[in-house]
N, C-alpha and C positions, 0 to 999 in steps of 0.2 A: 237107431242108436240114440237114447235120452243122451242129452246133456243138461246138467247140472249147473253147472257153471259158466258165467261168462266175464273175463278177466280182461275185457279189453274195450272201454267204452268213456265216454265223454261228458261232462255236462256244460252249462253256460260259462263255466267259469275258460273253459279251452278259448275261448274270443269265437267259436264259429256252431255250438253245440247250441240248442235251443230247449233242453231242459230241463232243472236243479236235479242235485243229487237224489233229493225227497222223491219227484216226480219221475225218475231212475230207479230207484229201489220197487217203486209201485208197479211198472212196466217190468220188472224184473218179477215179483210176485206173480201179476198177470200170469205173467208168459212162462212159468216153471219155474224159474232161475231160483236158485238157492243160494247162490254165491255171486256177488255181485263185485266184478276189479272198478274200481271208479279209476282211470289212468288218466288224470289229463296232461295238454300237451307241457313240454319242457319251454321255456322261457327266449327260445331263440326262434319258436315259432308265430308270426307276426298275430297278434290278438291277444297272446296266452298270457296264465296268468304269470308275476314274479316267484322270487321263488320262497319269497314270507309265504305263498299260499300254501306250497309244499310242507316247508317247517311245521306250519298249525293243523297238520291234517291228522294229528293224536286228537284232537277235541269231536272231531265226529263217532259217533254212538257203536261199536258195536256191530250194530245188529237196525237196520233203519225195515218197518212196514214188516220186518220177519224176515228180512234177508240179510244173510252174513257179507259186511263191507268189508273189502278188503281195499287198503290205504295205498294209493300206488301213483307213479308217473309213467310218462310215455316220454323217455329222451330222446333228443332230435342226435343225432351222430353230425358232428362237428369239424373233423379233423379225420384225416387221413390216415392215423393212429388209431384211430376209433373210439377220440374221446369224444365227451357228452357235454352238453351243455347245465349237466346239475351237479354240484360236488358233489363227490364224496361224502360231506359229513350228513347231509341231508337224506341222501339216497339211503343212508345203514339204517334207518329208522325205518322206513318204509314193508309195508309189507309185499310189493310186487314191485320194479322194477324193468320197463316195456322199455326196448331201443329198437329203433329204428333211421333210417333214411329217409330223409322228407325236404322238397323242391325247397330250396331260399331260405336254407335254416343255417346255411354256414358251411356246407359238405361240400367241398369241390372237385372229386374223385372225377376222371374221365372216362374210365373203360374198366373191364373185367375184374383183370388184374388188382388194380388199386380199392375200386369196391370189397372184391375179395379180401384183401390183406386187412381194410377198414373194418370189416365184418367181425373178422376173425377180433382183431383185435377187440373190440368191443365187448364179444364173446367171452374171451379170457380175465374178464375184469370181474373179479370175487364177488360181485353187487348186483349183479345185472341177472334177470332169473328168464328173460323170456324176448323172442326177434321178434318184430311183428311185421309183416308182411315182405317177409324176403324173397316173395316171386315179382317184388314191381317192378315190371320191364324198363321204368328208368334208371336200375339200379341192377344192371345185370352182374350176376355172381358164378365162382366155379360152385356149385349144388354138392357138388361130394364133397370139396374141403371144408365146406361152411357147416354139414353135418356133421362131418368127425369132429369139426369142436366143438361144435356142441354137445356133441354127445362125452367128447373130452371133459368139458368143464359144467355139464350137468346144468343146460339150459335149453329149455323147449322152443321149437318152429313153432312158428302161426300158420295155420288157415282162415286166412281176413276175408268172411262173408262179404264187407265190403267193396271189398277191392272187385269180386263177380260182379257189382249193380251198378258199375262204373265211373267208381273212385281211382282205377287204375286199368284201366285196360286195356288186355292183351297180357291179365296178370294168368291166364287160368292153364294154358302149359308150362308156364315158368314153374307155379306150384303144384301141379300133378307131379313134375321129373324131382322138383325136392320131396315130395308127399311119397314118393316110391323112394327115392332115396336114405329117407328115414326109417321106412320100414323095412329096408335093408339094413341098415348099421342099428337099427335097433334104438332109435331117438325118440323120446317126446313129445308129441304134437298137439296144439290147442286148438281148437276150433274157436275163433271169437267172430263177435258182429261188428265189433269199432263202431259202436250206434252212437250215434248224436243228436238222440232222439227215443224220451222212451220208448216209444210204440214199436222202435226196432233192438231192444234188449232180449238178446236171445235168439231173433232172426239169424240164424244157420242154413237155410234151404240147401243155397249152393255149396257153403262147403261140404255138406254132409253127401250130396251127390258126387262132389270130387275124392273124398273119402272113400264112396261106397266105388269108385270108379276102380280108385288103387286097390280095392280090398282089404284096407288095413283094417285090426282086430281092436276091438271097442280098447283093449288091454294099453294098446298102445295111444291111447288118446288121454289125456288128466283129466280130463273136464266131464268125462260119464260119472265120475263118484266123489263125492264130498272127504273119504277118506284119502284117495288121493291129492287133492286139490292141497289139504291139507298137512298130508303129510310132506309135500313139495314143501309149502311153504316154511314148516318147520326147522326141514331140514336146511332152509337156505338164510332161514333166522340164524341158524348158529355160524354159515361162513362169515356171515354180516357181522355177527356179535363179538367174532373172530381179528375182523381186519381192521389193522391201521395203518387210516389215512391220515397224509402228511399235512 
């Protein structure tokens, strides 16, 4: 299965990535990638950057080294509600919008349940385009509820390469049961690498092994074709261009 695209990665500006957007997009050329998410972390994550860095992310190019950038955050989830730690007005501007769960960021959910309900919520928020690694076992979820809304509110699951090389470990049955889940309700799936590090832009191994495990069909994955990728985003430019925040 090519992949095209990788919508989920870091550079030094996260407080813990080690290298520039420039040095990013080059690792991304390297390594196939046509479409490069540059997500860094959201501001309650200890290191990252403010959220003036966010605002000024309309001044980067395009298109950097021959690979299309696409302008995006990675929100830390905050609240039991399932808000984010970036408003609103900043987030409508953006081209990708990544939430997720992340240790010491302000989430204090204790069990299934609460995770669950936080998810969802998150989910349901008009802004938000993509979960990123909803199999980390410290963040255990119900798998079916968390699919149907996504698949409700038109927002794709992650397969975090990462999380296999152990950024999260003991992530890789949590996300096969959602990986099959999805290809039952018929949901979204991205394959990203979360690299923080050129040299790993595009690095899929493992999920693509977890992918080819569940058997699910290149159809259901965005990230094999540029017209996908694209037309997601399109189509989630107009919710965005759509909604007012208070």
């Amino acid at each position: 299965m090519k992949i095209i695209a990788d919508l989920h990665t870091h550079t030094i500006s996260c407080g813990h990535g080690y290298s520039s957007l420039e040095e990013m997009a080059e690792g991304a050329r390297q390594n196939g990638i046509q479409i490069l998410g540059t997500t860094d972390h959201g501001p309650n994550m200890p290191g990252a950057a403010g959220l003036k860095y966010f605002e000024e992310l309309w001044r980067i190019p395009e298109y950097i080294a021959g690979v299309r950038i696409l302008k995006g955050v990675e929100c830390n989830i905050c609240g039991l509600d399932g808000s984010l730690d970036v408003p609103d007005r900043v987030l409508q501007n953006l081209d990708l919008v990544l939430v997720g769960f992340h240790p010491r960021c302000g989430y204090l959910g204790k069990n299934v349940e609460e995770n669950t309900r936080s998810l969802i919520g998150a989910i349901s928020h008009p802004l938000v385009d993509l979960i990123v690694h909803p199999g980390n076992p410290m963040f255990p979820i119900d798998e079916k509820l968390v699919v149907a809304a996504a698949l409700e509110y038109d927002v794709i699951l992650e397969v975090n390469n990462s999380s296999f090389r152990g950024s999260r470990k003991g992530s890789w049955d949590n996300c096969t049961a959602i990986a099959s889940e999805c290809q039952h309700q018929g949901v979204l799936m991205a394959m990203d690498s979360d690299a923080h590090i050129s040299f790993d832009v595009g690095r899929l191994d493992l999920s693509q092994k977890l992918i080819e495990t569940v058997g699910m069909d290149a159809e259901q994955i965005i990230n094999t074709s540029e017209e996908k990728v694209m037309e997601f985003v399109q189509r989630k430019r107009l919710y965005k261009a759509e909604y007012s925040y208070k």
